[in-house]
N, C-alpha and C positions, 0 to 999 in steps of 0.2 A: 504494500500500500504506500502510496506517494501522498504528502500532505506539501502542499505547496501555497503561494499567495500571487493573485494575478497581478498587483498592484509592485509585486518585490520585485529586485534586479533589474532595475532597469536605467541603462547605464545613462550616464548627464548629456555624455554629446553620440549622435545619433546619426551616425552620416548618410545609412542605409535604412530602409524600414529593416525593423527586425522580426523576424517569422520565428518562434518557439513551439514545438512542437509536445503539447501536454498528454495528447494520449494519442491512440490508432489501433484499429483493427481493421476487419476485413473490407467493410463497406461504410467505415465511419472514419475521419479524422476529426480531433480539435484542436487549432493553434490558438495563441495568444500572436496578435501583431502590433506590433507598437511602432506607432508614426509623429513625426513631427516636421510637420513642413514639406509633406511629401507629395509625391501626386505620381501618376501614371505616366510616364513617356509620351511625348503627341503622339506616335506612333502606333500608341500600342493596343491592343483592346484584350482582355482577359474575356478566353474561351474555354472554361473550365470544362471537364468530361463529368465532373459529378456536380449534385443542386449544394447550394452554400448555401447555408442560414449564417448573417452575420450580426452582431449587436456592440453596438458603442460603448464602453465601460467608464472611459473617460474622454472629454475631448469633444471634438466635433471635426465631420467630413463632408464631402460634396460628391454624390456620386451622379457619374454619366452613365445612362443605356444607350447604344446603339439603335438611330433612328429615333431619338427623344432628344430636344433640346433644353431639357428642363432639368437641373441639377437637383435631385433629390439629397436635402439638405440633413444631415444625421449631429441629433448631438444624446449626451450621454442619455441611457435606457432605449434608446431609439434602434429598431432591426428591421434587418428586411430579409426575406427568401427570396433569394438568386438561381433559377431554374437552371439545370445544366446546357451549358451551349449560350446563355444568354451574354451576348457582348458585354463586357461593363468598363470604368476604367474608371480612377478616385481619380479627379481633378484638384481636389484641394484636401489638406488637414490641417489643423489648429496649427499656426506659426507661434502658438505663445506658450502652449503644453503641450504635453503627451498624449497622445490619443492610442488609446488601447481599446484593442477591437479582439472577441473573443468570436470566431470563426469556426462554425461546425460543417466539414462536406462530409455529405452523403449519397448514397446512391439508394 
């Protein structure tokens, strides 16, 4: 048994998101991700193979779907379900804290 704290370790300067992986099995993972000041590539669109349930812990983010010009605006307790295959890409997160984002994929 693993007792851990989502809010612990996490380091001051942050130059990468950081992806932590807290559990996994067959058809499920859960990371912790912790953002500051980050965003998705212009390039890039995240096309995930499995659905994401994801939820703000701390923070706040702005997320793009593909074919929406409408930033779906996320601040802390706020989630969304992310269908598999659905384009998405974070356009912004909080420049002034940490945004931790507690991430379940599933199939």
């Amino acid at each position: 048994m693993t007792v851990g704290n989502i809010f612990s370790d996490i380091p001051k300067q942050i130059p990468d998101e950081l992806f932590e992986m807290l559990a996994e099995a067959a058809h499920c993972k859960i990371e912790r991700i912790v953002s500051k000041s980050h965003s998705t590539p212009d390039d890039y669109w995240y096309d995930q193979e499995k659905n994401e349930w994801v939820m703000i812990l701390k923070g706040s983010a702005g997320l793009l779907f593909e074919g929406s010009y409408d930033i779906v605006v996320m601040n802390a307790g706020d989630y969304v379900n992310i269908p598999a295959h659905r384009k998405h890409r974070v356009q912004w997160t909080d420049p002034k804290e940490e945004t931790v984002w507690l991430a379940i994929h599933y199939s």
